[in-house]
C-alpha positions in Angstrom: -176.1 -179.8 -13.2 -174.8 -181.4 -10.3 -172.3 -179.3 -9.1 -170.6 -181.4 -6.1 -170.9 -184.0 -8.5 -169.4 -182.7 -11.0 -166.5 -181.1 -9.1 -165.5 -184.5 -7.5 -165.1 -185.6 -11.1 -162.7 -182.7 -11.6 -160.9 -183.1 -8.6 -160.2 -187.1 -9.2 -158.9 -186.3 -12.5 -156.8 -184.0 -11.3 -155.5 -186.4 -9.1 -155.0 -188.5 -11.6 -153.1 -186.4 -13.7 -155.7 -186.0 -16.4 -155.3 -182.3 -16.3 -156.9 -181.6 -19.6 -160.3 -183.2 -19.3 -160.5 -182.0 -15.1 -160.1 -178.4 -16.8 -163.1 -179.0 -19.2 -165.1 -180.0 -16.3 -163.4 -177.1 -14.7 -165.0 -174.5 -17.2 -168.5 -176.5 -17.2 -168.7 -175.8 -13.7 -168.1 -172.0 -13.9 -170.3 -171.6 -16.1 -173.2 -173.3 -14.0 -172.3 -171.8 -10.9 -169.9 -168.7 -11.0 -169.7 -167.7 -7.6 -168.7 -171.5 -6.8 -164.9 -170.4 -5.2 -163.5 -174.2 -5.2 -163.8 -174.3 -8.6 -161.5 -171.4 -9.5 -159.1 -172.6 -6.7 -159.1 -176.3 -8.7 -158.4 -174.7 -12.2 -155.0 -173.0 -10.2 -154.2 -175.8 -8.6 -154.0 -177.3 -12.5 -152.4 -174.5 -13.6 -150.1 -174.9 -11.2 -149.1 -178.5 -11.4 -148.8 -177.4 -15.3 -146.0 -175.3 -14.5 -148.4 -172.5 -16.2 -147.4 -169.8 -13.2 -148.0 -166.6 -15.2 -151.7 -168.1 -15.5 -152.3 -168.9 -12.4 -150.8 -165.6 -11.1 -153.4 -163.2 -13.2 -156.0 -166.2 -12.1 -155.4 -165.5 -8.5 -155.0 -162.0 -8.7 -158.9 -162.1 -9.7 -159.8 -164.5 -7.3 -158.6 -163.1 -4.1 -160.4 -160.0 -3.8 -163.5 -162.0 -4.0 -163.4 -163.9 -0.9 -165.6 -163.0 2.4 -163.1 -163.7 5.0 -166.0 -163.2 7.7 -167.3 -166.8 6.6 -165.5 -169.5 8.1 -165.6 -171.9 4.9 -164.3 -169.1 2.8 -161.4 -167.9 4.9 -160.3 -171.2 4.9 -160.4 -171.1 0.9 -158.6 -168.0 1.0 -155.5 -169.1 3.5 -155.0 -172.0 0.3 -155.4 -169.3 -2.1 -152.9 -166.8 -0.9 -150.3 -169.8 0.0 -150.6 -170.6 -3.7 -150.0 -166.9 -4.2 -147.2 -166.3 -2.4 -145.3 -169.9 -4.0 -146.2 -168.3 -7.4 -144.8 -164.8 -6.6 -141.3 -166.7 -5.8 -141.3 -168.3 -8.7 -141.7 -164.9 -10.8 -138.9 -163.3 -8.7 -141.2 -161.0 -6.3 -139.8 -162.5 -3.0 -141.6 -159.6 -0.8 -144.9 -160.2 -1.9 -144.5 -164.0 -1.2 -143.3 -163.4 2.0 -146.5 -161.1 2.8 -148.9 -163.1 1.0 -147.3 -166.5 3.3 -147.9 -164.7 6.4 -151.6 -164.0 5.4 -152.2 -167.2 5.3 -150.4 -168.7 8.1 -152.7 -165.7 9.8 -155.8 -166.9 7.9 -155.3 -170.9 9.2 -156.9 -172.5 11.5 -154.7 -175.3 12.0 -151.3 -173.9 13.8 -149.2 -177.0 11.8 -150.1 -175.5 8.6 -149.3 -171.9 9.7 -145.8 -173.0 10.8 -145.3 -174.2 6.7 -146.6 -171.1 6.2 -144.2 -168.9 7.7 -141.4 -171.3 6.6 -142.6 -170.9 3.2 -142.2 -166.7 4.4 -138.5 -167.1 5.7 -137.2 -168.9 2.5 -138.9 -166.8 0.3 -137.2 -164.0 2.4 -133.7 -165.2 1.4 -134.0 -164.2 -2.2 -134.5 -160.9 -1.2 -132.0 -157.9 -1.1 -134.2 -155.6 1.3 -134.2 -158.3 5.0 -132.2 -157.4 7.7 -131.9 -159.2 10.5 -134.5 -157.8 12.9 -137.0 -158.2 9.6 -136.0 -162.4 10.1 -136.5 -161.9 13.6 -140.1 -161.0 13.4 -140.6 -163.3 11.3 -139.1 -166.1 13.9 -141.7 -164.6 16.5 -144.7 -164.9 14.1 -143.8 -168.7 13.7 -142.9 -169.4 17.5 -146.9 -168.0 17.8 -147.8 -171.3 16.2 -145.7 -172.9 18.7 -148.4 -172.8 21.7 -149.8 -176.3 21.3 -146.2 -177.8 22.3 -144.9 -178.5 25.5 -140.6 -179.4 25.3 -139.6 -182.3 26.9 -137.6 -181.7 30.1 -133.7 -181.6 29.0 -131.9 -185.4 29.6 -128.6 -186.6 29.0 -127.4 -190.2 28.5 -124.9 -192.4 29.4 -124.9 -194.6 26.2 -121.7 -196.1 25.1 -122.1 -194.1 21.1 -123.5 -191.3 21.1 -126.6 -191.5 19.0 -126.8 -189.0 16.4 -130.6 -188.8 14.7 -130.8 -187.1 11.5 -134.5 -185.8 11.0 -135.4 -184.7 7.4 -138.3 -185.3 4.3 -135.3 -185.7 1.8 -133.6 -189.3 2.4 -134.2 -189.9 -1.5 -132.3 -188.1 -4.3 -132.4 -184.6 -3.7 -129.8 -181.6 -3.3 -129.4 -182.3 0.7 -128.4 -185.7 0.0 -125.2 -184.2 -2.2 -123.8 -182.5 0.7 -124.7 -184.8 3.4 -123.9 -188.4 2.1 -120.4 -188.7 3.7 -122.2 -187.3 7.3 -124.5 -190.0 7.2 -122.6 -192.8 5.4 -119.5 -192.3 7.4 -119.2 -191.3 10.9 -117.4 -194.0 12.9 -119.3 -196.6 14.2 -116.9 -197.4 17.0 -118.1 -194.1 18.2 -121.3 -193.0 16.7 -124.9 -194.9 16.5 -127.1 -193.4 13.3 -130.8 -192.7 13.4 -132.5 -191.8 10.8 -136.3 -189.3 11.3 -137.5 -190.1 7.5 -141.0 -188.1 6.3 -139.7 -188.9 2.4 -142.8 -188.8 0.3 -141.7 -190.6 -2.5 -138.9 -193.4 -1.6 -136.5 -194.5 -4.2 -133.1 -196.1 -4.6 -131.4 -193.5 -2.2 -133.5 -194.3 0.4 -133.2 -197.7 0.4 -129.7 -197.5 0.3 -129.6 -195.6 3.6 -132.7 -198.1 5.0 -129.7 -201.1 4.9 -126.9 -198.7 6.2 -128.1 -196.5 8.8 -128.6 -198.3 12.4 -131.9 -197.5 12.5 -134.4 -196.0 10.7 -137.7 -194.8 11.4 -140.1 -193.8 9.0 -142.4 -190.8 10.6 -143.8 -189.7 7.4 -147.3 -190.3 9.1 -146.5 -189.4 12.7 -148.2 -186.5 14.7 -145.1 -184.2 15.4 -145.9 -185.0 18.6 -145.3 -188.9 17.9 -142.6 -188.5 15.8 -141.1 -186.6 19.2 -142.0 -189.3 21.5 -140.1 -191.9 18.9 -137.1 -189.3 19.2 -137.4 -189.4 22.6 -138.0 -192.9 23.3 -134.4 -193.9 21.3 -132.7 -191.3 23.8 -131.0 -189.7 21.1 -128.2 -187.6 22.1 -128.1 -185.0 19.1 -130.6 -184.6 17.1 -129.6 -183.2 13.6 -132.2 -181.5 11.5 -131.5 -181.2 8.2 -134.1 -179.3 6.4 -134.8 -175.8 8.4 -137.5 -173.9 6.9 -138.2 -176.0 3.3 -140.5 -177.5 2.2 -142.0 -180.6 3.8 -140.0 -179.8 6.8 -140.5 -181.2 10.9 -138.9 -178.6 12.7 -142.4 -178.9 15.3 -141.0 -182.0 16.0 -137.9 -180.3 16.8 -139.7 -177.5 18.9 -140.8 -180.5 21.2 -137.1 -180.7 22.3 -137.0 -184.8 21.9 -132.7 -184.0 22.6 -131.2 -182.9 24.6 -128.5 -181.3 22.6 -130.1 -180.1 19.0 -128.5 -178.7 15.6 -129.9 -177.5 12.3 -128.0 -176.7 9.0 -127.0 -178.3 5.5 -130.3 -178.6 4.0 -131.0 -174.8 4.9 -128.7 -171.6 4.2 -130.0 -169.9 7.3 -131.0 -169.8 11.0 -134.4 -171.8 12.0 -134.9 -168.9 14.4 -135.8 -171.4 17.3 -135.3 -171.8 20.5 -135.0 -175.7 20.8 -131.8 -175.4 18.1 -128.5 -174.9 20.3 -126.4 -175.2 16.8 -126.1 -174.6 13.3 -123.3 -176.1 11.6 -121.2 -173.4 9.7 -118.0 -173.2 8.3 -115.4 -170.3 8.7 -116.1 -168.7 5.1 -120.0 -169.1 5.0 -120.3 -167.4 8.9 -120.9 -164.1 8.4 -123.0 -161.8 10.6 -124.2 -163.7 13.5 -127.0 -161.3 14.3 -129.2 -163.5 12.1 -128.6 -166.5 13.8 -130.6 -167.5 16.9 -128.2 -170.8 17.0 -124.4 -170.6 18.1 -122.6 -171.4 15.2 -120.1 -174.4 14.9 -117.6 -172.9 12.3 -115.7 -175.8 10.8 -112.3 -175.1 9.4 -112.8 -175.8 5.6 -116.5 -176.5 4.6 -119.3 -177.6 6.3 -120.6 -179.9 3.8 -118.8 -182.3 1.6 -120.3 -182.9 -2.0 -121.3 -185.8 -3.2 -121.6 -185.5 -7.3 -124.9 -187.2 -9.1 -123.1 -188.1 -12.1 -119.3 -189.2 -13.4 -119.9 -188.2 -16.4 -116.8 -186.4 -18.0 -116.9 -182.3 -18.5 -116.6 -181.0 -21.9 -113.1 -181.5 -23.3 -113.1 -177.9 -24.3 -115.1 -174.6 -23.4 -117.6 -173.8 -26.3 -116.5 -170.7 -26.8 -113.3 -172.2 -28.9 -116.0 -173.6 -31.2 -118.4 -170.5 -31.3 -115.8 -167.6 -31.8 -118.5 -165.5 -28.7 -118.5 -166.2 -24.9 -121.6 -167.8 -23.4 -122.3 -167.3 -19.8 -125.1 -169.0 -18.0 -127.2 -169.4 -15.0 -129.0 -173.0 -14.1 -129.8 -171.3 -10.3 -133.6 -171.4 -9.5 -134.8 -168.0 -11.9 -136.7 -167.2 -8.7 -133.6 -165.9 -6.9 -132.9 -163.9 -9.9 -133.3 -160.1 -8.6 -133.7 -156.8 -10.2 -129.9 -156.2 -9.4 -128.8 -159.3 -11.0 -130.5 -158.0 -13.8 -128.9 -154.7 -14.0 -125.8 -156.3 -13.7 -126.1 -158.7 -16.2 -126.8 -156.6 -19.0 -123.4 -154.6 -18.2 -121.9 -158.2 -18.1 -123.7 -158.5 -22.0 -122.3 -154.5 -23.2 -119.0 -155.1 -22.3 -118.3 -158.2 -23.9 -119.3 -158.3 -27.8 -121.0 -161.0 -29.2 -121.1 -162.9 -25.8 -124.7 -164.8 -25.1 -126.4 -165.7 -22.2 -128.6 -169.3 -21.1 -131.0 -169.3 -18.8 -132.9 -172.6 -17.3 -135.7 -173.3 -15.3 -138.8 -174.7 -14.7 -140.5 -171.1 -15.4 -139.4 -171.8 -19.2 -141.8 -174.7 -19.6 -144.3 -172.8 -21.1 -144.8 -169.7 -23.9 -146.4 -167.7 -20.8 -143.1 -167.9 -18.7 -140.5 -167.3 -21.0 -143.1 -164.1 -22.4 -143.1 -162.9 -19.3 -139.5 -163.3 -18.4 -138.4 -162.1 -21.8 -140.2 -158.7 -20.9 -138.5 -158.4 -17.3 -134.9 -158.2 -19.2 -136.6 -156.3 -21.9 -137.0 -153.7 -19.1 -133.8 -153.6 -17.7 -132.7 -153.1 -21.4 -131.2 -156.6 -22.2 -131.6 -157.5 -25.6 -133.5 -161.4 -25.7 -132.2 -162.4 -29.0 -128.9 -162.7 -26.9 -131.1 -164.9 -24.4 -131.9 -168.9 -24.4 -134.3 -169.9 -22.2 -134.1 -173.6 -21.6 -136.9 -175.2 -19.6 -135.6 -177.2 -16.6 -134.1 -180.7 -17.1 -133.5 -183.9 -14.3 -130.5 -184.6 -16.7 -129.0 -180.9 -17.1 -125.1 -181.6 -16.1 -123.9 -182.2 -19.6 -125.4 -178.9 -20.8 -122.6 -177.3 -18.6 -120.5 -177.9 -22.2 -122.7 -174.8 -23.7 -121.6 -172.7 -21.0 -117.9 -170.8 -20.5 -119.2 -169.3 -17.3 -122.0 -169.6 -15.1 -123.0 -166.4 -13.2 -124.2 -166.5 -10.0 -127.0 -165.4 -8.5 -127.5 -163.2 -4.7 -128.7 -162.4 -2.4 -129.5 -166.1 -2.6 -126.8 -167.6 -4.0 -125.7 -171.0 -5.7 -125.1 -174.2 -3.8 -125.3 -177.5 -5.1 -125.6 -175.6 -8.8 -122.3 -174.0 -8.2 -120.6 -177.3 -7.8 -122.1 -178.6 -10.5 -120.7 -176.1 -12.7 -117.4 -176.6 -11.2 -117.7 -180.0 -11.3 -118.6 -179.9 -15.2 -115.4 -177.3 -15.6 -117.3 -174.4 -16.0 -115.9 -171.7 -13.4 -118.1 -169.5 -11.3 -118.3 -165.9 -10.8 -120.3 -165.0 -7.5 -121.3 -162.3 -5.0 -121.4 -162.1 -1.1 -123.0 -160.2 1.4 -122.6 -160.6 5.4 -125.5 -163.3 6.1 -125.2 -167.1 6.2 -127.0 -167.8 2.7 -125.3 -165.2 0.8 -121.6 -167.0 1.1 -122.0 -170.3 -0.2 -120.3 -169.1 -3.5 -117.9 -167.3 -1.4 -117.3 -170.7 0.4 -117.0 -173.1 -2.2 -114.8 -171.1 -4.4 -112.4 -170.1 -1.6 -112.4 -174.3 -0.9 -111.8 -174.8 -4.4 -109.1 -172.3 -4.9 -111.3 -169.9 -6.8 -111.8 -167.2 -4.4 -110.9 -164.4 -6.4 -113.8 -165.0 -8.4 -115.9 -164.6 -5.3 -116.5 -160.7 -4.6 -118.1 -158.2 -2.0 -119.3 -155.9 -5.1 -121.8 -155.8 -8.0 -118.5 -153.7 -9.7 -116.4 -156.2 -9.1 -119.0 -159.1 -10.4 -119.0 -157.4 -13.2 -115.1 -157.0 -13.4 -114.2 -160.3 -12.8 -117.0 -161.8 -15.6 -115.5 -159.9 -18.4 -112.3 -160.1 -17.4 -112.8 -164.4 -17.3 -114.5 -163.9 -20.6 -111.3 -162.0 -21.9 -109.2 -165.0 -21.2 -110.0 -168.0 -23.3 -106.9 -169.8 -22.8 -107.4 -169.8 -18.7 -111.3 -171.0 -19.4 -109.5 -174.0 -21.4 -107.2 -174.6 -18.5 -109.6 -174.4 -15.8 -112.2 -177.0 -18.2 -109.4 -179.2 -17.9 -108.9 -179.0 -14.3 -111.4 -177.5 -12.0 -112.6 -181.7 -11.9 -109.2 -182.4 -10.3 -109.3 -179.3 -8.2 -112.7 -180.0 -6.4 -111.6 -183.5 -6.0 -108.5 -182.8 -4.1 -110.6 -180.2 -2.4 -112.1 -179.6 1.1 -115.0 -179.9 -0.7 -115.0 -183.5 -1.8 -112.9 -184.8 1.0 -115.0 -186.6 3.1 -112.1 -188.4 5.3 -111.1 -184.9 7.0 -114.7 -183.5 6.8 -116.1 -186.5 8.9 -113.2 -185.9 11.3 -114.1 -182.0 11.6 -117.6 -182.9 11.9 -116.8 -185.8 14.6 -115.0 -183.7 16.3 -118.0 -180.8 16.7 -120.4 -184.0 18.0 -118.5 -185.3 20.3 -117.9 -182.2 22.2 -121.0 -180.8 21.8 -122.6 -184.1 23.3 -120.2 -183.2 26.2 -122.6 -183.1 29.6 
C-alpha cells in the first residue's frame, strides 16, 4: 500500500467535504501503517469538522502521549495536536485545560505567528473560567509578547490631515456577532469629520461585506498580507486611530497592531477583555461594563451609556405571548455558547429547576449535533443532580431567533457572560436573568440590562440569580407584559440608539486623536 498516496487521497477528500469516504481511507491507512501519526491527526481533524467533539476528545487523549517531541517532524505534529485539544476542551466546558493545552503548543511552535493564535486561543478560553485573576492574565500577556520578538514598532507620528482617519482592522466585515454591535460605528461617523478605513482578513465575503466595500472610504483587503505588509498599508494611509476590533479571537491581526502602524491605537467591541499589549493606548468601555481595571493593560474610555449599539439580524416579530400561558409550566433557557457553561452554573441551575415545579429547561448548541455530545452533556447535569427528562437539547441553528417563543426566560451564563445572545433574547421578548463579577467580560449582562431598564435582574450573587429566576418565573402576568414590550424598550434604549452613541463615540475620537 502506498501510504503517502493514499493519505493525499484522504486529505483531498477531506477537503472536499467527503468526510465519509476520507475516513475509510482513514482506517485503511491505520491498519497498514499504525505508527503513521498524520493519520490519527486527519481522522480528528474529521471528527472535528463533524462536530463529533466527544470523539475526537477520547481520540486525542490516546494520541498525545504517543508523540516524541525530541523529533523535529513530530513536535510539530504534536503543537497541531494539542491546539486541537485545547479548542475541544472549551467546547466540553474545561476552560483550564484548554488554556494549558494552548500554551503547549504556542511553546511547541516553531513559527512565532502561530504561537501568538495560540495564546489568544489561551486568553479566551481563560474568560469562561471562574478561577483567573488578574495577575494569571497577566502572565499570560507576557507569554504572548515572547512571540512578539520578530517586530520592530514604527516610530510614533501624528498627522495634520483635514478628517481624522479612523482604520477599523478585523477578520469579521461579513455577518457575524461584531458586525451587530458595530454597524452604526462604521456606517455612521460623520464624514465632515471622520475618513473610514477599513483592514479586512474576512475569509468568506458575503453580502455584509460588500455592503461596507461601497460605503466605507476605503477598503483594503489584507487577508493575504504579511502582518508586516498589512502594517506598512496602515502605515502608508497615515491613519490616525487605528481601531481593532477583534482582540484575542479567532482569525485575529493584533501582530499587525504590535507593529504600531498609528499613532494613537484602541481595541474593544469584538472582544470582552484587555489585548494585554503594549501598542493598545485604549479599550473602549462603557461606565457599567468597567469594572476592575487591574485587568486592563489599556486606559479605558468609559462611555456614558453603552459602548456598543446593536444592530438586530432579523425584524421578525416576538411571540405574541410567553409559552408558558400555553404550557401551564415555566421554561427557561440558555442559547449562550454550552462552552461557557461552568460547574457553578450548573449547581445553580438545578436550584433554579427544585424550586419551581414543573418548570423545564432548553439548551442549544453546536455540542448537541450529535448522540456523543448530548450523552456526554446529559451526564455532566446528571452529576450535579439535574434531572434530563426536564432537559431539551437543541443542536445549534443559523435561524434560532424565533425559538425565543419556547422560552419565558433565558438564563445567563458567567463568568462569561451573554452578549449579542442576551439581546437577542430581549429583542425576541424574552427577559434575562444574569450575573456579574468585577472584570470587563463578566458585565455585559449587567450593562445591557441596566441600558434596557432591567437592571434588577442583573446581580452580584449566585443567591440572588437564583432569587430573581424564580421569582420572574412566579409572575406570569409581568413575563406577558415584558413579551409585549421589552422590543419597544430596547428600541428606545441606549442600546439601539445609534444617533447619541455615534456622538459619544465621536466625541472619544476626536479627543483622543488630540496631539
Amino acid at each position: 500500500m502506498d501510504i503517502l498516496k493514499k493519505y493525499s487521497q484522504a486529505l483531498e477528500l477531506f477537503r472536499t467535504k467527503k468526510f465519509d469516504a476520507a475516513l475509510k481511507l482513514v482506517d485503511k491507512i491505520k491498519i497498514a501503517a499504525p505508527h503513521w501519526k498524520k493519520s490519527f491527526l486527519l481522522e480528528i481533524y474529521i471528527r472535528r469538522e463533524q462536530d463529533e467533539f466527544v470523539k475526537e476528545f477520547f481520540l486525542l487523549k490516546k494520541l498525545l502521549p504517543r508523540f516524541n517531541l525530541s523529533q523535529p517532524d513530530e513536535k510539530s505534529l504534536a503543537a497541531d495536536a494539542y491546539s486541537l485539544f485545547g479548542a475541544v476542551n472549551q467546547v466540553l466546558g474545561k476552560p483550564e485545560d484548554a488554556v494549558e493545552n494552548f500554551c503547549t503548543s504556542a511553546r511547541l511552535e516553531n513559527d512565532l505567528k502561530r504561537s501568538c493564535n495560540e495564546i489568544s486561543n489561551a486568553l479566551f478560553a481563560a474568560n469562561a473560567s471562574e478561577k483567573f485573576s488578574a495577575a494569571d492574565f497577566k502572565n499570560l500577556y507576557d507569554e504572548y509578547k515572547k512571540y512578539l520578538a520578530d517586530i520592530t514598532p514604527y516610530p510614533k507620528k501624528f498627522y495634520q490631515h483635514k478628517k481624522i482617519r479612523v482604520g477599523f482592522l478585523s477578520a469579521n466585515f461579513h455577518w457575524h456577532v461584531v458586525m451587530a454591535w458595530s454597524w452604526a460605528l462604521l456606517s455612521d461617523l460623520d464624514k465632515n469629520f471622520f475618513e473610514v478605513y477599513c483592514y479586512s482578513s474576512v475569509k468568506e465575503p458575503d453580502n455584509v461585506t460588500e455592503h461596507f466595500k461601497k460605503t466605507v472610504d476605503a477598503w483594503r483587503d489584507i487577508r493575504d498580507l504579511t502582518d508586516e505588509q498589512a502594517a506598512k498599508k496602515i502605515h502608508d494611509d497615515e491613519i490616525d486611530i487605528l481601531f481593532d476590533l477583534s482582540g484575542h479571537t479567532e482569525n485575529n491581526r493584533l501582530r499587525v497592531a504590535a507593529y504600531r502602524p498609528a499613532p494613537v491605537q484602541i481595541s474593544g467591541i469584538g472582544y470582552m477583555n484587555s489585548t494585554g499589549l503594549d501598542c493598545f493606548d485604549y479599550f473602549l468601555s462603557d461606565v457599567y461594563c468597567a469594572g476592575n481595571e487591574n485587568f486592563f493593560t489599556e486606559k479605558l474610555i468609559k462611555l456614558p451609556h453603552s459602548h456598543f449599539c446593536y444592530e438586530p439580524p432579523t425584524k421578525l416579530e416576538p411571540a405574541k405571548f410567553p409559552p408558558c400561558l400555553k404550557n401551564n409550566f415555566v421554561t427557561f433557557g440558555c442559547f449562550n455558547n454550552f462552552s461557557k457553561v461552568t460547574d457553578s452554573i450548573l449547581i445553580t441551575w438545578k436550584k433554579i429547576l427544585d424550586a419551581v415545579p414543573k418548570s423545564r429547561l432548553i439548551l442549544k448548541h453546536k455540542i448537541f449535533y450529535t448522540e456523543d455530545g448530548k450523552n456526554f452533556v446529559g451526564e455532566r447535569l446528571k452529576s450535579f443532580g439535574i434531572d434530563i427528562a426536564r432537559v431539551e437539547m437543541r443542536p445549534y441553528t443559523a435561524d434560532h431567533l424565533p425559538e425565543y417563543g419556547d422560552v419565558d426566560i433565558a438564563l445567563d451564563t458567567f463568568p462569561y457572560t451573554g452578549g449579542v445572545t442576551t439581546c437577542e433574547a430581549l429583542y425576541m421578548g424574552v427577559p434575562v436573568v444574569s450575573l456579574y463579577g468585577n472584570r470587563h467580560g463578566t458585565r455585559f449582562g449587567y450593562s445591557i440590562l441596566k441600558n434596557v431598564g432591567l437592571d434588577e435582574l442583573a446581580v452580584d450573587s449566585f443567591d440572588d440569580y437564583i432569587n430573581r429566576a424564580v421569582m420572574l418565573a412566579g409572575d406570569w402576568e409581568l413575563l406577558e407584559i415584558l413579551r409585549k414590550n421589552l422590543r419597544v424598550m430596547m428600541k428606545r434604549s441606549p442600546l439601539m440608539d445609534s444617533t447619541n452613541y455615534i456622538h459619544a463615540v465621536e466625541k472619544q475620537l476626536g479627543m483622543r486623536n488630540l496631539k
